[in-house]
N, C-alpha and C positions, 0 to 999 in steps of 0.2 A: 146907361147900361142896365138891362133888363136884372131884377132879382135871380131869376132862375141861372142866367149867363154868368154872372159872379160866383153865386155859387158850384157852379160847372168849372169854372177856371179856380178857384180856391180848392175844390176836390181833385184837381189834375194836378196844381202844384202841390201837393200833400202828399200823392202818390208816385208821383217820378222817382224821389228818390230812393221809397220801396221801389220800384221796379229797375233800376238801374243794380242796387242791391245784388238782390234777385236775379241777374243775369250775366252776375260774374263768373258764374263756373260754367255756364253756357259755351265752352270754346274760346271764352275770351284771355284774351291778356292783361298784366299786372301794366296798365300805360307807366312808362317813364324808363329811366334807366338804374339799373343793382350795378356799382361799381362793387370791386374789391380788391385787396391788397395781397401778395402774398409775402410768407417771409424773405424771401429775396426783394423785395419792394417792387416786385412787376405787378403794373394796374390793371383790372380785366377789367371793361363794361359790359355788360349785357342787357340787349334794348329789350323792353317789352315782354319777358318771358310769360311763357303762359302758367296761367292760375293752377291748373290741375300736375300733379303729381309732383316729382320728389325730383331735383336738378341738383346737380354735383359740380363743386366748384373745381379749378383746375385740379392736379394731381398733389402738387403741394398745399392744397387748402387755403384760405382765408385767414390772415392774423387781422384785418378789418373789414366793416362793410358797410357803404354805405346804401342806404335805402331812397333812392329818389324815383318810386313811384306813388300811386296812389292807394297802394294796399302795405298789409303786414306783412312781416316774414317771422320765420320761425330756422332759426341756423343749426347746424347740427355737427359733431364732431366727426361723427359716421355717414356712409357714404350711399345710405339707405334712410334718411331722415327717422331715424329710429332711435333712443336709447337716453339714456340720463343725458343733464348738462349741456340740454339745449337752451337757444338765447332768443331771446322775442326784441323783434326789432321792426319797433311802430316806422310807420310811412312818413319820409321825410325825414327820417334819422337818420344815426350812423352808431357803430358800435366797434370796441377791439375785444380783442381776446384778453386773457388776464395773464401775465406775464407767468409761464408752468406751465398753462394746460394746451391742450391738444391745437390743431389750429380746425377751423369747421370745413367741413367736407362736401356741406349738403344744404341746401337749404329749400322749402316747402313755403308757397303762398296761400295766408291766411284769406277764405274768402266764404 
């Protein structure tokens, strides 16, 4: 394999994963699925939601959630991803509430 061609394929895989990056808020979605709990213990999945703006969990809220995509989330008590005592919950996690506080409402993908 030529010098120039190695170097051509070592600068492409360097850059893919900026450009993948880079193309998350493009319209795209958070790939995988956000389950959550509420306090009556009914499970909601939701596939794929998209990266851009603020999604509200059912009407009784979230006492957990797990995160099985490939991005972060940010959960929130309010119903507008706005306000103190929000929770950051890395990809591939899971998280509850702390037994007292509010249950979360809201939550926004980090991208």
């Amino acid at each position: 394999m030529s010098t120039h061609r190695r170097l051509g394929l070592a600068a492409a895989a360097a850059l893919l994963p900026l450009a993948v990056a880079g193309c998350s808020g493009l319209g795209r979605s958070a790939v995988g699925t956000i389950t959550y709990e509420t306090e009556r213990e009914l499970v909601v999945t939701v596939t794929s939601p998209p990266v851009e703006g603020c999604h509200r969990l059912g009407p009784a809220g979230a006492t957990r959630i797990e995160n099985d995509t490939l991005v972060d989330l940010v959960a929130y008590p309010t119903r507008d991803c706005r306000g103190p005592l929000s929770t950051y919950i890395p990809s591939k996690t899971a998280d509850s509430i702390v037994p007292g506080r509010l249950p979360w409402r809201s939550y926004s993908v980090v991208h």
